[in-house]
Short mmCIF file of the C-alpha atoms (twelve columns), coordinates in Angstrom:
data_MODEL
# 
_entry.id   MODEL 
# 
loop_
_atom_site.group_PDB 
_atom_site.id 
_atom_site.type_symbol 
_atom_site.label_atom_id 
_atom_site.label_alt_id 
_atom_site.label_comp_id 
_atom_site.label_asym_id 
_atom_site.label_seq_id 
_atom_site.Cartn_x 
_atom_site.Cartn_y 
_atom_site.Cartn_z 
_atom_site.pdbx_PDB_model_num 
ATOM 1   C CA . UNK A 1   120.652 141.843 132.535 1 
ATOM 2   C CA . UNK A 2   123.176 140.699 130.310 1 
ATOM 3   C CA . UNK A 3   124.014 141.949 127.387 1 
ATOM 4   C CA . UNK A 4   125.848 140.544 124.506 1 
ATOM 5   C CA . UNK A 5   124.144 137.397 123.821 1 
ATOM 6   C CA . UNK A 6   124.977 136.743 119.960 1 
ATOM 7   C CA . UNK A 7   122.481 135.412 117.650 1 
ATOM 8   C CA . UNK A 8   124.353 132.148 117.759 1 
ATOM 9   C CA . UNK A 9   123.692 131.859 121.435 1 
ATOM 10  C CA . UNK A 10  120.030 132.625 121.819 1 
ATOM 11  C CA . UNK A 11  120.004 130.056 118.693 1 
ATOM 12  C CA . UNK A 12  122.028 127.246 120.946 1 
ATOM 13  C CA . UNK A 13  119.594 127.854 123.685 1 
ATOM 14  C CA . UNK A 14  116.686 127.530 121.848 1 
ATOM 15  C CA . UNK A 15  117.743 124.719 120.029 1 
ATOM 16  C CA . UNK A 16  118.407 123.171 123.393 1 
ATOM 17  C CA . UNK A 17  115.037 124.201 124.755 1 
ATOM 18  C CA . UNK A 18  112.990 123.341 121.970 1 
ATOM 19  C CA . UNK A 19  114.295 119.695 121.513 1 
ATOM 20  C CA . UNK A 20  114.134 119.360 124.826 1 
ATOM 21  C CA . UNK A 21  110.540 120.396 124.985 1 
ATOM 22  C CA . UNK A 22  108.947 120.410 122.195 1 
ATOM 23  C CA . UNK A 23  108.584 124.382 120.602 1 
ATOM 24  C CA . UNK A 24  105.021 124.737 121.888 1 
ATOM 25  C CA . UNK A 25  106.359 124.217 125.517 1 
ATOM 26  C CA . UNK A 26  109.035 126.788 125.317 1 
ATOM 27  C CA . UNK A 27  108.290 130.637 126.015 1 
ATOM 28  C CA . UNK A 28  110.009 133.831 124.921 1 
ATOM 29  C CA . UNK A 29  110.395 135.072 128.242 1 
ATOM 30  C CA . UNK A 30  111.640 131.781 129.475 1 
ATOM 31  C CA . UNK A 31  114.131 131.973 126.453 1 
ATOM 32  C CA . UNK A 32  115.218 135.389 127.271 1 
ATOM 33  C CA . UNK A 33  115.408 134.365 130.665 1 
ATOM 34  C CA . UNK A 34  117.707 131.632 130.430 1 
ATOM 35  C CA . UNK A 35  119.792 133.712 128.521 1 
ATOM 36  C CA . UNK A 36  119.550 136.336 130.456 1 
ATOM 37  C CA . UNK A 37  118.581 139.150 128.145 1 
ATOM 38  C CA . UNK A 38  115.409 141.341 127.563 1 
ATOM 39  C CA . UNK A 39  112.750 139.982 125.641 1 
ATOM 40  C CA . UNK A 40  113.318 143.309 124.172 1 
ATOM 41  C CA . UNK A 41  116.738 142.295 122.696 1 
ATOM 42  C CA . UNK A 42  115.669 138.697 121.614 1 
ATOM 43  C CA . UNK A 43  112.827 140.976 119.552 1 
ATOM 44  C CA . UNK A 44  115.550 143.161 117.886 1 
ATOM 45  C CA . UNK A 45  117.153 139.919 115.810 1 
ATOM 46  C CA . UNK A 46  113.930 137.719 116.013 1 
ATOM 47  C CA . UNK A 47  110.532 138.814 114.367 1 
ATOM 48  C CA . UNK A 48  108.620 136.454 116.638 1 
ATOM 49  C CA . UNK A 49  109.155 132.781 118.539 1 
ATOM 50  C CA . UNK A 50  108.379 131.419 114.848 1 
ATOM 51  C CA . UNK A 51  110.880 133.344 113.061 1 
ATOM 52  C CA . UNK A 52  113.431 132.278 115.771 1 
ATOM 53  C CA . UNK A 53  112.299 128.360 115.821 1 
ATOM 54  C CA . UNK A 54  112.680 128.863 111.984 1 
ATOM 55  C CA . UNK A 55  116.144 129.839 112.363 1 
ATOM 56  C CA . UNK A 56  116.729 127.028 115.013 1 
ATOM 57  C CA . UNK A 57  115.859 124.555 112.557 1 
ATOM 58  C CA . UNK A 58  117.599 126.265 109.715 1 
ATOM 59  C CA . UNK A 59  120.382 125.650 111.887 1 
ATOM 60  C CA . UNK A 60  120.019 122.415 112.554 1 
ATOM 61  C CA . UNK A 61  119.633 121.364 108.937 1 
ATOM 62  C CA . UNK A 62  122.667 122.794 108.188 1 
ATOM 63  C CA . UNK A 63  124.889 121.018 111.296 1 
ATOM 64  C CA . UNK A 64  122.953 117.752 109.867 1 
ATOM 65  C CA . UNK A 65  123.875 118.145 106.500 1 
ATOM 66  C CA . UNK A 66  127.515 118.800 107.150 1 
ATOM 67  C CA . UNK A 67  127.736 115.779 109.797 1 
ATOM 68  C CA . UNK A 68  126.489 113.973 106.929 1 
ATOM 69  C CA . UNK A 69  128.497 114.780 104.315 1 
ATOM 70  C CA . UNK A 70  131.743 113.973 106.969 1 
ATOM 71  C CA . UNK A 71  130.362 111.233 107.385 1 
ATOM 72  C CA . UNK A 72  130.355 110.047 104.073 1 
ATOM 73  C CA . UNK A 73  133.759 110.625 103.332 1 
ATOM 74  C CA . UNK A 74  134.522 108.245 106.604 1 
ATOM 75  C CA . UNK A 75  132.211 105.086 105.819 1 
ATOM 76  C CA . UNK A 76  133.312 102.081 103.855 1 
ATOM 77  C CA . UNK A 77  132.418 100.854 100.415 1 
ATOM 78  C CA . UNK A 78  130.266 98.593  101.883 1 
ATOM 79  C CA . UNK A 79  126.912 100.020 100.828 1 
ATOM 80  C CA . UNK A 80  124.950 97.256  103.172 1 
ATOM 81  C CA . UNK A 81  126.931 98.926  105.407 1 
ATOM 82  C CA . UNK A 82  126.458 102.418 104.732 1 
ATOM 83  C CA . UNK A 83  122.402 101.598 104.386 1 
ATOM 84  C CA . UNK A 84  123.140 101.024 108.707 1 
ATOM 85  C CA . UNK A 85  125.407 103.503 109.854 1 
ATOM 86  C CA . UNK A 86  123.177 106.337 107.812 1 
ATOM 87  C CA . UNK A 87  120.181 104.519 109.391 1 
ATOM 88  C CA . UNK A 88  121.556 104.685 113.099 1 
ATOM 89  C CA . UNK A 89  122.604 108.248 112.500 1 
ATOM 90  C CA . UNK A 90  118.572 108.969 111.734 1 
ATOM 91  C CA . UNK A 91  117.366 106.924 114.799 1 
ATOM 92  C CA . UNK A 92  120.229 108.778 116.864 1 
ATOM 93  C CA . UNK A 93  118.567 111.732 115.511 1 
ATOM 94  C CA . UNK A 94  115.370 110.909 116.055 1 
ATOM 95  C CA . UNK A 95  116.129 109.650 119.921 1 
ATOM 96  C CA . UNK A 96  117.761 113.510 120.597 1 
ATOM 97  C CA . UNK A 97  114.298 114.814 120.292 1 
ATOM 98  C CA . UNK A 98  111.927 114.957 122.440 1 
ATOM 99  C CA . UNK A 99  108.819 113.297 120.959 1 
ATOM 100 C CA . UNK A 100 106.619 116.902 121.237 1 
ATOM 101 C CA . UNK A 101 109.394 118.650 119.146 1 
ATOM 102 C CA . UNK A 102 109.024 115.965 116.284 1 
ATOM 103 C CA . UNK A 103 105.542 116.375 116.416 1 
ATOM 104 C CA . UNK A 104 105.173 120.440 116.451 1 
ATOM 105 C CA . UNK A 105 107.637 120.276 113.472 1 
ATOM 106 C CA . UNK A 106 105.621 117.942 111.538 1 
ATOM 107 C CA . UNK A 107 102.093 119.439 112.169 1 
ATOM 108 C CA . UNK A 108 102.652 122.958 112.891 1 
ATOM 109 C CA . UNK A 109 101.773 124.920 109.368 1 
ATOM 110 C CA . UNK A 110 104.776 127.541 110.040 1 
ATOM 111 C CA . UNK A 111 107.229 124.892 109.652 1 
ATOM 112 C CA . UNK A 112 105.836 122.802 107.359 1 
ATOM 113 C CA . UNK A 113 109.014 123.423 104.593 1 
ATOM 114 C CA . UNK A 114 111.771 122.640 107.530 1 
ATOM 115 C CA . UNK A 115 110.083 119.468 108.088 1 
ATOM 116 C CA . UNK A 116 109.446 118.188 104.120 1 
ATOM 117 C CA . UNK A 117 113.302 119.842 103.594 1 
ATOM 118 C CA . UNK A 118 114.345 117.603 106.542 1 
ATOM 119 C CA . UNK A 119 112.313 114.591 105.063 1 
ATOM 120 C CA . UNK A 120 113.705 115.205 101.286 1 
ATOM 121 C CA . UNK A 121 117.125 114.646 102.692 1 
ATOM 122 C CA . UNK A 122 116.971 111.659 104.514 1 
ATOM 123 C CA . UNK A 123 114.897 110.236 101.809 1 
ATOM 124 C CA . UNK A 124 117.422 111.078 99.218  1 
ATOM 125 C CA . UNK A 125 120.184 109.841 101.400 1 
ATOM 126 C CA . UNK A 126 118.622 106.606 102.383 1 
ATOM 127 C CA . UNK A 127 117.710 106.184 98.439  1 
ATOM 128 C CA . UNK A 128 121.426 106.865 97.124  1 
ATOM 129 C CA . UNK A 129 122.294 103.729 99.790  1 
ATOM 130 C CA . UNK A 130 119.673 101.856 99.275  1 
ATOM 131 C CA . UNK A 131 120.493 102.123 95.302  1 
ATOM 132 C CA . UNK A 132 124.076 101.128 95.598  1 
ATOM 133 C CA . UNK A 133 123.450 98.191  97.597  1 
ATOM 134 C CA . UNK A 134 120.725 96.499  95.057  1 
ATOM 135 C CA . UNK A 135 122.970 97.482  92.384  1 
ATOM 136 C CA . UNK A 136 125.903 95.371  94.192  1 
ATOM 137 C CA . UNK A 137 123.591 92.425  94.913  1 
ATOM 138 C CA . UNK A 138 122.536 93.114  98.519  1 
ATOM 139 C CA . UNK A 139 118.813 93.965  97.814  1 
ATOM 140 C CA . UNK A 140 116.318 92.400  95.649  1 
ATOM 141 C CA . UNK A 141 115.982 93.973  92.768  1 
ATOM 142 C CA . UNK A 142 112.507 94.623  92.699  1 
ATOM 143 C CA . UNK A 143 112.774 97.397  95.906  1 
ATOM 144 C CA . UNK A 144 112.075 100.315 94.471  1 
ATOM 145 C CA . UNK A 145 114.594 102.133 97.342  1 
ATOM 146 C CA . UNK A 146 112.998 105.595 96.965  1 
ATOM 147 C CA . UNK A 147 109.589 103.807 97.707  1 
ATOM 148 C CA . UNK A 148 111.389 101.728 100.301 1 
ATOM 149 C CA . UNK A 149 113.363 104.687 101.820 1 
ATOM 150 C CA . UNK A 150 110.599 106.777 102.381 1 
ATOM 151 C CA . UNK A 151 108.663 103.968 104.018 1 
ATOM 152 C CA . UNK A 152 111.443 103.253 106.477 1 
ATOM 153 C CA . UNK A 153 112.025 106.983 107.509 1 
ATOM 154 C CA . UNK A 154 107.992 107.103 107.947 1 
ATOM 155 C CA . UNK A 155 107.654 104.342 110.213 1 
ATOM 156 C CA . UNK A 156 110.933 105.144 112.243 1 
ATOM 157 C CA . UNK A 157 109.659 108.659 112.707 1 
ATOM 158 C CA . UNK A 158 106.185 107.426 113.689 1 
ATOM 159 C CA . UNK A 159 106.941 105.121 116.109 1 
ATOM 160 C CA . UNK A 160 109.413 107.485 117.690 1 
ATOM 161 C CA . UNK A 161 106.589 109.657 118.140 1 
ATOM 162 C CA . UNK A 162 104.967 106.836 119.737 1 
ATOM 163 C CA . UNK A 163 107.379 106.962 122.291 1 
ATOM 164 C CA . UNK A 164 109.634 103.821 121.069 1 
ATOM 165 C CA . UNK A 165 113.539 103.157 122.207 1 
ATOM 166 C CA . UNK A 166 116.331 103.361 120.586 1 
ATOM 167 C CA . UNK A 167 117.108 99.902  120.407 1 
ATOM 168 C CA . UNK A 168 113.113 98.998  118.959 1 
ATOM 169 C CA . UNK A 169 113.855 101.536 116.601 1 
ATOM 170 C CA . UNK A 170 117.225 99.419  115.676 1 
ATOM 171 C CA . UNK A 171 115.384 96.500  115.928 1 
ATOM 172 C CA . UNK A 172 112.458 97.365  113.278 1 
ATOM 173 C CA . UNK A 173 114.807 99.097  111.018 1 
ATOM 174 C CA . UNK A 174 116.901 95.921  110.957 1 
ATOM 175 C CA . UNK A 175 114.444 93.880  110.383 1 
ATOM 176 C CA . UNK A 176 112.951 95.451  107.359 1 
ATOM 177 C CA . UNK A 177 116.078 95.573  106.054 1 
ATOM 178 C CA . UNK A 178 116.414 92.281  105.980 1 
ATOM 179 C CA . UNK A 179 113.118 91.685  104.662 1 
ATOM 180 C CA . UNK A 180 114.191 93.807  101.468 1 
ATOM 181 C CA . UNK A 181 117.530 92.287  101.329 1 
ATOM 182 C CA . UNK A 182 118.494 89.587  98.968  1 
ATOM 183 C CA . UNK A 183 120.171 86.030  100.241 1 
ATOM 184 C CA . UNK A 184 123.687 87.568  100.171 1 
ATOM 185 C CA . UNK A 185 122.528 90.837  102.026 1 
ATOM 186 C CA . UNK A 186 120.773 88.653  104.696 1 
ATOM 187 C CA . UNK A 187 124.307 87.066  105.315 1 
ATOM 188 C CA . UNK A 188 125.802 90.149  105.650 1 
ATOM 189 C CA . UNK A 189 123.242 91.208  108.174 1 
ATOM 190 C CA . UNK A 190 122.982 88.549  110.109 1 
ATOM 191 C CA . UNK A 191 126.983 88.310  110.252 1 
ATOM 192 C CA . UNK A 192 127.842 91.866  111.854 1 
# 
């Protein structure tokens, strides 16, 4: 058996295991395993699978938040612009997962916060965009874009889970951009 294998690293693999296969599919011993460790030492950091899926998605929120926040110091001052690349970044996000992980995140009690933390920052994200660009002209006025932003990240997420592509989920997000967007904003999408 190996020994050694740092919280980090039973976190990597599980993270890798998890999206991969959803958390329901994935096994402590299989973990351990993989690793190649005791499930005896995996017990010693970890409380239980849920306590260690807990910190795999801690994780992740963190690494998603910081990619984010690079991210924002690298995109233009376009916000029509900024509305896409954050919206790619989400469907990129999305399309990582395997549809069984999004969906034992969502439903699964345990991790009920991790999934309304994840949706509260996308939402809030998508709304600080969304704001900017109706403020500069490129959405009608009348979106409400925390309404709107919420909507959007639903029906992504939903028809993810549904088992959609990447590009459909480009496709519908476009489109109901557009459908928000005000004369000017619909020349800027249909342009790039």
């Amino acid at each position: 058996m190996k020994r050694g294998a740092t919280r980090d690293e039973i976190i990597r693999t599980t993270q890798d295991m998890i999206c991969r296969n959803g958390i329901q599919a994935v096994r402590v011993d299989e973990i351990a395993q993989t690793l190649g460790i005791s499930k005896r030492t995996l017990y010693e950091m970890f409380a239980d699978k849920n306590d260690l899926v807990s910190s795999c998605l801690e994780e992740m929120d963190r690494r998603l938040q910081e990619r984010i926040a690079t991210f924002r110091h690298q995109r233009e001052d376009n916000p029509l612009q900024q509305v896409f690349a954050l919206m790619n970044e989400y469907i990129e996000t999305l399309c990582r997962m395997d549809r069984s992980f999004l969906s034992d995140v969502r439903h699964k009690v345990v991790f009920a916060e991790h999934y309304e933390d994840y949706r509260t920052f996308w939402t809030q994200e998508l709304t600080c965009d969304l704001e900017s660009g109706r403020q500069k002209g490129f959405f009608l006025p009348d979106v409400e874009a925390a309404t709107f932003a919420d909507k959007l990240l639903t029906i992504l997420l939903e028809m993810r889970q549904g088992n959609a592509s990447q590009k459909e989920l480009q496709f519908i997000c476009r489109t109901l951009l557009r459908g928000a967007a005000t004369r000017r904003g619909i020349e800027q999408i249909d342009g790039d």
